[in-house]
C-alpha positions in Angstrom: 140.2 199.7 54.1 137.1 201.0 52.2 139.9 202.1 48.9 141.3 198.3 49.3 137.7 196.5 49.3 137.0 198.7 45.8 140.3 197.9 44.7 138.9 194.2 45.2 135.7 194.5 43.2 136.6 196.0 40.4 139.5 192.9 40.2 136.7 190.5 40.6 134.7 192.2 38.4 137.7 191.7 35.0 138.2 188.1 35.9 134.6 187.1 35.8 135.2 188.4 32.2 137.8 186.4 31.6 136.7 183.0 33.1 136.1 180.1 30.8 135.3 176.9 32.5 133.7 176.2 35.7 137.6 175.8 37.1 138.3 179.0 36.9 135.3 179.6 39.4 136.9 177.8 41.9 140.2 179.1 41.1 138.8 182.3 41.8 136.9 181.7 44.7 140.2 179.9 46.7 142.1 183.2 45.2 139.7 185.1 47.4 138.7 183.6 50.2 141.5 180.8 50.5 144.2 180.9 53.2 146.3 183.3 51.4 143.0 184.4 49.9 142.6 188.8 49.7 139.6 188.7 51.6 142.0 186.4 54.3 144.6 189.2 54.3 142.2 192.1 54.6 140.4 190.2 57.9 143.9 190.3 59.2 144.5 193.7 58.7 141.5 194.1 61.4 144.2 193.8 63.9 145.5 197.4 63.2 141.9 199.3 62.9 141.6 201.5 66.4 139.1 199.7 68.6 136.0 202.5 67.9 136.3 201.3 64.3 136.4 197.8 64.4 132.7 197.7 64.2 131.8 199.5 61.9 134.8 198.3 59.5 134.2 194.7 60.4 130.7 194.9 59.0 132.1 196.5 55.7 133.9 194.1 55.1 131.9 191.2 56.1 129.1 193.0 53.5 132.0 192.9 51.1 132.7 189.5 51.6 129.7 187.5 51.2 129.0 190.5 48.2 131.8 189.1 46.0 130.7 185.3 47.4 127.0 185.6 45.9 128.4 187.1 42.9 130.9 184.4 42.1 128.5 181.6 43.6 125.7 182.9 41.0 127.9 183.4 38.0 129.1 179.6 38.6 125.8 178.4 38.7 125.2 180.1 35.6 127.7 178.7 33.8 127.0 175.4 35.3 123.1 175.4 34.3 124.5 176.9 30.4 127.1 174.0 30.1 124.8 171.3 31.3 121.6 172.7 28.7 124.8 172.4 25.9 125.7 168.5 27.0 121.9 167.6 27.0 121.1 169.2 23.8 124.6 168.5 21.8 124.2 164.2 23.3 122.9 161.4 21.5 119.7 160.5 22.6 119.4 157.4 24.2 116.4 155.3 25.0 117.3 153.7 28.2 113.9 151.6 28.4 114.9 149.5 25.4 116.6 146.6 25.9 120.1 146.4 25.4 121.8 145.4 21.5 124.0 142.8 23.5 124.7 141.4 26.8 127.6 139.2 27.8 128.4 137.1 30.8 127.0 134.2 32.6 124.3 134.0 35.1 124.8 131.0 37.8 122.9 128.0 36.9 121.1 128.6 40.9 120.5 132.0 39.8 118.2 130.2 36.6 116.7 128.0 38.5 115.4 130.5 41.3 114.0 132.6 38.7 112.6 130.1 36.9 110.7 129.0 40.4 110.2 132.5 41.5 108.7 132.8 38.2 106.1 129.6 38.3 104.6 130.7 41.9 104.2 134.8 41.0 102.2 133.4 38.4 99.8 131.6 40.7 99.4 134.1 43.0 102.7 134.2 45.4 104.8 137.0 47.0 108.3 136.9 46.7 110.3 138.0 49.9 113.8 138.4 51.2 115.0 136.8 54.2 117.2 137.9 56.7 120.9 136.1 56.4 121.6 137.5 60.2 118.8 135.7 62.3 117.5 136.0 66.0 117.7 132.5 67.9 114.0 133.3 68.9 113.2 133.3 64.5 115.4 130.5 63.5 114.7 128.5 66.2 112.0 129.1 68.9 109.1 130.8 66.7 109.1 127.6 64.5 108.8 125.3 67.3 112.2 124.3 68.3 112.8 126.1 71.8 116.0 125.7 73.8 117.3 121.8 74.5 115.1 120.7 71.6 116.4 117.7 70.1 116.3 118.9 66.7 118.6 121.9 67.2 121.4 119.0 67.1 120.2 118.4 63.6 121.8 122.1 62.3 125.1 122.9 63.8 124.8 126.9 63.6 127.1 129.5 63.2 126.7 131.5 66.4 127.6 135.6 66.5 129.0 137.7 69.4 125.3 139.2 70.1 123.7 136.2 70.3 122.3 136.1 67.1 123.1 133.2 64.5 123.5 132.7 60.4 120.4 132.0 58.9 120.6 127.8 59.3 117.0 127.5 57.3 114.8 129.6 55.4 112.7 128.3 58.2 113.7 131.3 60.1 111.5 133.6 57.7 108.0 132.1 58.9 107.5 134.4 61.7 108.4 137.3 59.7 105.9 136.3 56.9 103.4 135.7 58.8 103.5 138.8 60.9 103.8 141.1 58.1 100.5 139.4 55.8 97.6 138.8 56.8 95.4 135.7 55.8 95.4 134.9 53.2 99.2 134.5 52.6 100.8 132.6 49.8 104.4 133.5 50.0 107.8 132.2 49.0 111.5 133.3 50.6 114.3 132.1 48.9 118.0 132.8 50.7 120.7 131.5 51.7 121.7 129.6 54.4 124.8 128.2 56.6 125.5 125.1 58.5 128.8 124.0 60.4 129.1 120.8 58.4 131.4 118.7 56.7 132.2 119.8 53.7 132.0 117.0 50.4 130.3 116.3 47.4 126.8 116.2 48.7 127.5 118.7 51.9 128.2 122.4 52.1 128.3 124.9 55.0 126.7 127.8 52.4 123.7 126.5 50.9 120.4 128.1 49.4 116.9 126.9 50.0 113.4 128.4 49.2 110.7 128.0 51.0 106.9 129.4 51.1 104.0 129.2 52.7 100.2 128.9 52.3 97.9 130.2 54.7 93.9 130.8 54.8 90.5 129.4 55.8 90.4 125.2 55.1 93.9 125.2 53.7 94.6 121.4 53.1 97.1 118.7 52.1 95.7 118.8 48.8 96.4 122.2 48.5 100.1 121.6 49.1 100.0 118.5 46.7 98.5 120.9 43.7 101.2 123.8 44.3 103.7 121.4 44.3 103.1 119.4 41.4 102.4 122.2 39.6 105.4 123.8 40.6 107.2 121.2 39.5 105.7 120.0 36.1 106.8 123.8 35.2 109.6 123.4 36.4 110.6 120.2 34.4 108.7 121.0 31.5 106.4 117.9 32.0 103.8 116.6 34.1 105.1 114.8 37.2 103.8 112.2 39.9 104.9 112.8 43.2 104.3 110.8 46.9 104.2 111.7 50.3 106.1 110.1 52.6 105.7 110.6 56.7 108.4 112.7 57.8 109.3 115.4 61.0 109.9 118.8 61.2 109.0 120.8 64.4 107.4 123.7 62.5 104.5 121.7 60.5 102.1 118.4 62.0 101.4 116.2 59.9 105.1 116.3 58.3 106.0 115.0 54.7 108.9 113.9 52.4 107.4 114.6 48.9 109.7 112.9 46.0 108.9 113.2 42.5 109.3 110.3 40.1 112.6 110.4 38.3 111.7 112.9 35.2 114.7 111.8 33.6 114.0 108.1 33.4 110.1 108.5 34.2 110.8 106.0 37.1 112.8 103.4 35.4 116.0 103.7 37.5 118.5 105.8 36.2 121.9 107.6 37.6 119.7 110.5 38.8 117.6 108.7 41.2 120.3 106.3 42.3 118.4 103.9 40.3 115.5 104.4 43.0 112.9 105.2 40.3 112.0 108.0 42.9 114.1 112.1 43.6 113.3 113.0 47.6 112.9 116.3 46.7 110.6 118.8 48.7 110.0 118.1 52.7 106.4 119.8 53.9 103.5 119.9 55.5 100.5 121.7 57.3 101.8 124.4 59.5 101.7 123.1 63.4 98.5 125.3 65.0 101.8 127.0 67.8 104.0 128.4 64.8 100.8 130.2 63.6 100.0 131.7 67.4 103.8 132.6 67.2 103.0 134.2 63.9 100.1 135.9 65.3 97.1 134.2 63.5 94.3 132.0 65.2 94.7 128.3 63.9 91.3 127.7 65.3 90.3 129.7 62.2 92.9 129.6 59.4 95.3 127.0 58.8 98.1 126.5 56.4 101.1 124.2 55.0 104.9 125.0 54.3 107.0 123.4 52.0 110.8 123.7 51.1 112.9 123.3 48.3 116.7 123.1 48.3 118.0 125.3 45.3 121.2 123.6 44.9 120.0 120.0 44.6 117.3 121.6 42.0 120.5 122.8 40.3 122.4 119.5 40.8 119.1 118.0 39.1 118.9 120.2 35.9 122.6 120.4 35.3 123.7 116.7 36.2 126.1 118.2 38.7 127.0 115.3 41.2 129.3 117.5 43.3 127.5 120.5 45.0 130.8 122.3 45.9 131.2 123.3 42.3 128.1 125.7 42.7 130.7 127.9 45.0 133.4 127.6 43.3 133.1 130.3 41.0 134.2 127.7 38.4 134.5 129.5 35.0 134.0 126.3 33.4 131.0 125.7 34.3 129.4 129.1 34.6 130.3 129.7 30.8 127.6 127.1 29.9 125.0 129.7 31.1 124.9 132.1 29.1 123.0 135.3 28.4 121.1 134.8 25.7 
Protein backbone atom coordinates (compact mmCIF):
# COMPACT_ATOMS: atom_id res chain seq x y z
CA UNK A 1 0.00 0.00 0.00
CA UNK A 2 2.70 2.37 1.37
CA UNK A 3 4.98 1.49 -2.40
CA UNK A 4 1.48 2.47 -4.25
CA UNK A 5 0.83 5.86 -2.25
CA UNK A 6 4.70 6.78 -3.33
CA UNK A 7 4.00 5.62 -6.59
CA UNK A 8 1.08 8.29 -6.42
CA UNK A 9 3.17 11.25 -5.31
CA UNK A 10 5.81 11.19 -7.31
CA UNK A 11 2.89 11.05 -10.41
CA UNK A 12 1.36 14.15 -8.87
CA UNK A 13 4.44 15.60 -8.42
CA UNK A 14 5.34 15.51 -12.84
CA UNK A 15 1.96 16.71 -13.63
CA UNK A 16 2.01 19.73 -11.45
CA UNK A 17 4.99 20.47 -13.83
CA UNK A 18 3.25 20.03 -16.66
CA UNK A 19 -0.09 21.91 -15.81
CA UNK A 20 -0.84 25.06 -17.80
CA UNK A 21 -4.25 26.56 -17.04
CA UNK A 22 -6.34 26.37 -14.07
CA UNK A 23 -8.22 23.28 -16.09
CA UNK A 24 -5.82 21.18 -15.71
CA UNK A 25 -6.16 21.61 -11.88
CA UNK A 26 -9.37 20.24 -11.88
CA UNK A 27 -8.53 17.70 -14.38
CA UNK A 28 -6.17 16.63 -12.00
CA UNK A 29 -7.99 16.77 -8.93
CA UNK A 30 -11.21 14.48 -10.54
CA UNK A 31 -8.15 12.18 -11.82
CA UNK A 32 -7.42 11.68 -8.19
CA UNK A 33 -10.08 11.76 -6.12
CA UNK A 34 -12.99 11.25 -8.78
CA UNK A 35 -15.12 8.05 -8.94
CA UNK A 36 -12.60 6.27 -10.86
CA UNK A 37 -10.14 8.58 -9.10
CA UNK A 38 -6.49 6.51 -7.73
CA UNK A 39 -7.07 7.69 -4.40
CA UNK A 40 -10.97 6.05 -5.04
CA UNK A 41 -9.30 2.73 -6.10
CA UNK A 42 -6.75 2.62 -3.28
CA UNK A 43 -9.78 3.24 -0.48
CA UNK A 44 -11.21 0.14 -2.11
CA UNK A 45 -8.39 -1.87 -1.86
CA UNK A 46 -8.99 -1.40 2.07
CA UNK A 47 -11.20 -4.31 1.71
CA UNK A 48 -8.22 -6.80 1.39
CA UNK A 49 -5.90 -5.25 4.28
CA UNK A 50 -6.14 -8.01 7.49
CA UNK A 51 -8.28 -6.38 10.12
CA UNK A 52 -5.11 -5.48 12.65
CA UNK A 53 -3.96 -3.23 9.78
CA UNK A 54 -6.85 -1.49 8.75
CA UNK A 55 -6.01 1.18 11.27
CA UNK A 56 -3.05 1.95 10.88
CA UNK A 57 -3.20 1.74 6.94
CA UNK A 58 -6.36 3.72 6.84
CA UNK A 59 -4.68 6.59 8.47
CA UNK A 60 -1.79 6.43 5.82
CA UNK A 61 -3.74 6.84 3.45
CA UNK A 62 -6.20 9.28 4.71
CA UNK A 63 -2.67 11.47 5.55
CA UNK A 64 -1.85 10.75 1.88
CA UNK A 65 -4.97 11.90 0.72
CA UNK A 66 -5.72 15.26 2.01
CA UNK A 67 -1.51 15.49 1.48
CA UNK A 68 -1.89 15.53 -2.37
CA UNK A 69 -5.42 17.63 -1.70
CA UNK A 70 -3.53 20.66 0.01
CA UNK A 71 -0.92 20.43 -2.56
CA UNK A 72 -3.05 20.62 -5.58
CA UNK A 73 -5.62 23.09 -3.73
CA UNK A 74 -2.52 25.45 -3.02
CA UNK A 75 -0.80 25.18 -6.34
CA UNK A 76 -4.37 26.23 -7.95
CA UNK A 77 -4.76 29.00 -5.90
CA UNK A 78 -1.43 30.05 -7.01
CA UNK A 79 -2.01 29.96 -10.28
CA UNK A 80 -5.37 31.57 -9.79
CA UNK A 81 -3.90 34.67 -7.72
CA UNK A 82 -0.75 34.80 -10.73
CA UNK A 83 -3.42 34.83 -13.64
CA UNK A 84 -5.72 37.26 -12.04
CA UNK A 85 -2.43 39.95 -11.05
CA UNK A 86 -1.68 39.34 -15.19
CA UNK A 87 -5.53 40.31 -16.25
CA UNK A 88 -5.48 43.37 -13.82
CA UNK A 89 -2.24 44.61 -14.88
CA UNK A 90 -2.35 43.60 -18.79
CA UNK A 91 -6.49 45.47 -18.80
CA UNK A 92 -7.37 48.81 -19.86
CA UNK A 93 -8.01 50.91 -17.09
CA UNK A 94 -11.35 52.06 -16.87
CA UNK A 95 -12.83 54.78 -14.75
CA UNK A 96 -16.14 53.50 -13.80
CA UNK A 97 -17.24 56.89 -11.90
CA UNK A 98 -17.28 58.81 -15.18
CA UNK A 99 -20.21 59.04 -16.89
CA UNK A 100 -20.76 56.99 -19.78
CA UNK A 101 -19.62 58.33 -23.74
CA UNK A 102 -23.34 57.31 -24.79
CA UNK A 103 -26.45 55.92 -23.63
CA UNK A 104 -29.44 54.65 -25.66
CA UNK A 105 -32.97 53.84 -24.87
CA UNK A 106 -36.03 55.49 -23.68
CA UNK A 107 -37.07 56.22 -20.19
CA UNK A 108 -41.13 56.14 -19.70
CA UNK A 109 -42.58 59.54 -19.73
CA UNK A 110 -44.03 58.42 -15.71
CA UNK A 111 -40.61 57.55 -15.06
CA UNK A 112 -39.70 61.64 -16.01
CA UNK A 113 -42.22 62.88 -14.36
CA UNK A 114 -41.59 61.01 -10.92
CA UNK A 115 -38.20 62.09 -10.95
CA UNK A 116 -38.78 65.34 -11.84
CA UNK A 117 -41.24 65.49 -8.56
CA UNK A 118 -39.10 63.36 -6.49
CA UNK A 119 -36.61 65.78 -7.50
CA UNK A 120 -38.61 69.21 -6.47
CA UNK A 121 -39.56 67.86 -2.81
CA UNK A 122 -35.73 66.35 -1.81
CA UNK A 123 -34.92 69.80 -2.53
CA UNK A 124 -37.15 71.23 0.09
CA UNK A 125 -36.48 69.00 2.61
CA UNK A 126 -38.54 65.52 1.82
CA UNK A 127 -37.66 61.80 2.13
CA UNK A 128 -38.29 59.60 -0.53
CA UNK A 129 -39.73 56.13 0.43
CA UNK A 130 -40.94 52.90 -1.06
CA UNK A 131 -44.16 51.52 -0.49
CA UNK A 132 -45.20 48.08 -0.09
CA UNK A 133 -47.19 46.76 -3.44
CA UNK A 134 -48.51 43.66 -1.18
CA UNK A 135 -50.53 45.48 1.65
CA UNK A 136 -52.22 44.39 5.13
CA UNK A 137 -56.15 45.20 5.13
CA UNK A 138 -55.26 46.74 8.61
CA UNK A 139 -52.54 49.47 6.39
CA UNK A 140 -54.62 50.02 3.37
CA UNK A 141 -57.65 50.29 5.05
CA UNK A 142 -58.16 50.47 8.85
CA UNK A 143 -54.97 52.58 9.97
CA UNK A 144 -56.16 55.41 7.58
CA UNK A 145 -59.55 55.51 8.94
CA UNK A 146 -61.67 53.22 6.87
CA UNK A 147 -62.42 50.07 9.24
CA UNK A 148 -64.56 47.23 8.13
CA UNK A 149 -68.22 48.12 6.53
CA UNK A 150 -66.94 51.64 5.88
CA UNK A 151 -68.74 53.07 3.11
CA UNK A 152 -65.75 54.21 1.39
CA UNK A 153 -64.22 50.83 0.94
CA UNK A 154 -66.95 50.52 -1.93
CA UNK A 155 -65.12 53.39 -3.50
CA UNK A 156 -61.80 50.89 -4.40
CA UNK A 157 -62.78 47.47 -5.57
CA UNK A 158 -59.42 45.61 -4.31
CA UNK A 159 -57.65 42.89 -5.45
CA UNK A 160 -57.90 40.44 -2.50
CA UNK A 161 -54.93 37.55 -1.91
CA UNK A 162 -55.29 34.02 -0.42
CA UNK A 163 -53.71 35.31 3.13
CA UNK A 164 -55.84 37.90 3.48
CA UNK A 165 -53.75 40.51 2.47
CA UNK A 166 -54.68 42.89 -0.67
CA UNK A 167 -52.74 44.91 -3.72
CA UNK A 168 -51.83 48.14 -2.66
CA UNK A 169 -55.41 50.08 -3.85
CA UNK A 170 -53.66 53.64 -2.59
CA UNK A 171 -50.43 55.00 -1.68
CA UNK A 172 -52.66 55.69 1.20
CA UNK A 173 -51.68 52.43 2.59
CA UNK A 174 -48.01 53.85 3.33
CA UNK A 175 -49.12 56.42 6.05
CA UNK A 176 -48.95 54.10 8.91
CA UNK A 177 -45.61 52.91 7.91
CA UNK A 178 -44.25 56.46 7.55
CA UNK A 179 -45.28 57.65 10.38
CA UNK A 180 -44.10 54.81 12.57
CA UNK A 181 -40.74 54.71 11.27
CA UNK A 182 -40.08 59.03 11.63
CA UNK A 183 -40.48 60.80 14.10
CA UNK A 184 -41.96 64.46 14.10
CA UNK A 185 -41.05 66.21 12.20
CA UNK A 186 -41.79 64.18 9.06
CA UNK A 187 -41.88 65.51 5.58
CA UNK A 188 -42.02 62.50 3.36
CA UNK A 189 -43.27 61.40 -0.05
CA UNK A 190 -44.04 57.55 -1.36
CA UNK A 191 -44.52 57.16 -4.75
CA UNK A 192 -45.84 53.41 -6.03
CA UNK A 193 -48.00 51.73 -7.69
CA UNK A 194 -51.27 50.82 -7.24
CA UNK A 195 -54.36 48.41 -8.42
CA UNK A 196 -57.99 48.66 -8.60
CA UNK A 197 -60.63 46.10 -9.99
CA UNK A 198 -62.02 48.64 -12.47
CA UNK A 199 -63.15 49.04 -15.85
CA UNK A 200 -60.76 49.45 -18.01
CA UNK A 201 -60.95 52.77 -20.75
CA UNK A 202 -59.41 55.71 -21.69
CA UNK A 203 -59.52 57.50 -18.39
CA UNK A 204 -59.55 54.11 -16.10
CA UNK A 205 -56.95 51.50 -15.36
CA UNK A 206 -56.71 48.59 -12.91
CA UNK A 207 -52.55 49.42 -12.57
CA UNK A 208 -52.10 52.90 -11.83
CA UNK A 209 -49.27 54.94 -9.90
CA UNK A 210 -49.81 57.69 -7.45
CA UNK A 211 -47.51 59.62 -4.99
CA UNK A 212 -48.27 60.76 -2.00
CA UNK A 213 -46.47 62.53 1.08
CA UNK A 214 -46.96 63.82 4.11
CA UNK A 215 -46.13 66.70 6.52
CA UNK A 216 -46.06 66.37 10.01
CA UNK A 217 -44.83 68.66 13.07
CA UNK A 218 -45.78 71.26 15.78
CA UNK A 219 -48.66 73.98 14.09
CA UNK A 220 -48.59 72.26 10.76
CA UNK A 221 -51.39 74.20 8.77
CA UNK A 222 -53.37 74.48 5.55
CA UNK A 223 -51.13 76.98 4.44
CA UNK A 224 -48.37 74.81 4.70
CA UNK A 225 -49.97 72.37 2.30
CA UNK A 226 -50.96 75.32 -0.05
CA UNK A 227 -47.07 76.46 -0.20
CA UNK A 228 -45.68 72.82 -0.91
CA UNK A 229 -48.02 72.38 -3.38
CA UNK A 230 -47.77 75.34 -5.37
CA UNK A 231 -44.40 75.15 -5.22
CA UNK A 232 -44.32 71.77 -6.24
CA UNK A 233 -46.09 72.58 -8.94
CA UNK A 234 -44.75 75.87 -10.38
CA UNK A 235 -41.48 73.49 -10.67
CA UNK A 236 -43.12 71.27 -11.97
CA UNK A 237 -44.67 73.31 -14.94
CA UNK A 238 -41.90 75.62 -15.26
CA UNK A 239 -44.18 78.62 -14.25
CA UNK A 240 -45.92 80.04 -11.34
CA UNK A 241 -49.33 78.60 -10.87
CA UNK A 242 -52.69 79.58 -8.95
CA UNK A 243 -54.40 76.88 -7.37
CA UNK A 244 -58.02 76.54 -5.25
CA UNK A 245 -59.33 74.45 -2.65
CA UNK A 246 -62.33 72.90 -3.00
CA UNK A 247 -64.21 70.86 0.00
CA UNK A 248 -63.77 67.32 -0.55
CA UNK A 249 -63.72 63.72 1.65
CA UNK A 250 -61.28 61.31 2.40
CA UNK A 251 -61.44 59.27 5.58
CA UNK A 252 -57.73 59.65 6.39
CA UNK A 253 -57.48 63.70 6.54
CA UNK A 254 -60.50 66.39 8.30
CA UNK A 255 -60.82 69.06 6.78
CA UNK A 256 -60.54 67.33 3.16
CA UNK A 257 -59.63 69.21 -0.19
CA UNK A 258 -59.80 69.02 -4.03
CA UNK A 259 -56.86 71.36 -5.02
CA UNK A 260 -56.93 72.21 -9.02
CA UNK A 261 -54.53 74.31 -10.54
CA UNK A 262 -55.43 76.77 -13.23
CA UNK A 263 -55.01 75.41 -16.78
CA UNK A 264 -51.09 76.14 -17.36
CA UNK A 265 -51.62 75.56 -20.88
CA UNK A 266 -54.27 78.16 -21.50
CA UNK A 267 -53.56 80.19 -18.16
CA UNK A 268 -57.35 79.69 -17.51
CA UNK A 269 -58.84 80.57 -20.74
CA UNK A 270 -60.46 77.22 -21.63
CA UNK A 271 -58.65 75.01 -23.59
CA UNK A 272 -58.69 70.98 -24.58
CA UNK A 273 -56.71 70.35 -21.36
CA UNK A 274 -59.07 71.55 -18.95
CA UNK A 275 -62.14 70.51 -20.82
CA UNK A 276 -62.51 74.12 -21.44
CA UNK A 277 -63.07 74.41 -17.51
CA UNK A 278 -60.32 77.06 -17.14
CA UNK A 279 -59.42 74.89 -14.06
CA UNK A 280 -57.08 70.87 -13.90
CA UNK A 281 -58.56 68.95 -10.50
CA UNK A 282 -55.38 67.83 -9.77
CA UNK A 283 -54.13 67.08 -6.18
CA UNK A 284 -56.90 65.80 -3.34
CA UNK A 285 -55.55 66.75 0.45
CA UNK A 286 -55.73 67.81 3.54
CA UNK A 287 -54.82 67.94 7.37
CA UNK A 288 -54.26 64.54 8.66
CA UNK A 289 -57.45 63.42 10.84
CA UNK A 290 -56.10 63.56 14.72
CA UNK A 291 -57.07 58.98 14.71
CA UNK A 292 -54.72 58.21 11.63
CA UNK A 293 -51.92 59.99 13.65
CA UNK A 294 -52.81 57.83 17.12
CA UNK A 295 -52.74 54.86 14.62
CA UNK A 296 -49.37 56.20 13.52
CA UNK A 297 -48.29 56.53 16.98
CA UNK A 298 -47.95 60.35 17.37
CA UNK A 299 -50.12 62.59 19.83
CA UNK A 300 -52.31 65.02 17.63
CA UNK A 301 -52.88 66.90 20.78
CA UNK A 302 -49.31 68.00 20.09
CA UNK A 303 -48.27 67.74 16.42
CA UNK A 304 -50.48 67.88 13.57
CA UNK A 305 -49.98 67.40 9.90
CA UNK A 306 -51.58 67.31 6.20
CA UNK A 307 -51.37 64.66 3.31
CA UNK A 308 -51.73 65.28 -0.15
CA UNK A 309 -51.77 63.00 -3.37
CA UNK A 310 -50.79 63.18 -6.78
CA UNK A 311 -51.80 60.77 -9.55
CA UNK A 312 -48.55 60.16 -11.74
CA UNK A 313 -50.27 59.09 -14.76
CA UNK A 314 -52.74 62.08 -15.11
CA UNK A 315 -49.41 64.32 -14.38
CA UNK A 316 -48.08 62.27 -17.41
CA UNK A 317 -51.40 62.57 -19.38
CA UNK A 318 -50.87 66.46 -18.63
CA UNK A 319 -47.21 66.95 -19.80
CA UNK A 320 -47.53 64.65 -22.83
CA UNK A 321 -51.13 65.50 -24.07
CA UNK A 322 -51.92 61.85 -23.71
CA UNK A 323 -55.84 61.57 -23.64
CA UNK A 324 -55.83 57.74 -23.29
CA UNK A 325 -54.12 56.45 -20.03
CA UNK A 326 -53.94 52.81 -21.27
CA UNK A 327 -51.15 53.81 -23.56
CA UNK A 328 -48.77 54.41 -20.36
CA UNK A 329 -48.99 50.31 -20.15
CA UNK A 330 -48.81 49.52 -23.21
CA UNK A 331 -45.24 49.30 -23.72
CA UNK A 332 -46.01 51.33 -26.95
CA UNK A 333 -42.65 51.84 -28.76
CA UNK A 334 -44.10 54.69 -30.32
CA UNK A 335 -44.55 56.59 -27.86
CA UNK A 336 -41.63 55.71 -25.53
CA UNK A 337 -39.19 56.62 -28.43
CA UNK A 338 -40.13 60.26 -27.85
CA UNK A 339 -38.30 60.03 -24.48
CA UNK A 340 -35.13 59.75 -25.02
CA UNK A 341 -31.89 59.65 -23.16
CA UNK A 342 -30.31 62.58 -23.65
Amino acid sequence: MQNKINEIKQYVLGKIKQIKDLKDWQTLRVEMFGKSGKFTELFKLMRDVPAEEKGKVGQILNNAKQEIENLIVENERKMGEEELNKQINSAEKIDITLPAEKCTGSLHPRTIIQREIEEVFTSMGFVVEDGNEVETEYNNFTAVNVPENHPARDMQDTFWLDNGQVLKTHTSASQNRILKKYAPPIRAIFPGRCFRNEDVDASHENTFFQLEGVIVDKDVSVGNLIYFMKEMLSKIFNKPVEVRLRPGFFPFTEPSFEMDVKCPFCDGKGCPTCKNGGWIELCPCGMIHPQVLKNGGIDPEVYSGCAFGLGLDRMTMLSTNLNDIRELNSGNLKLLKQFKIK
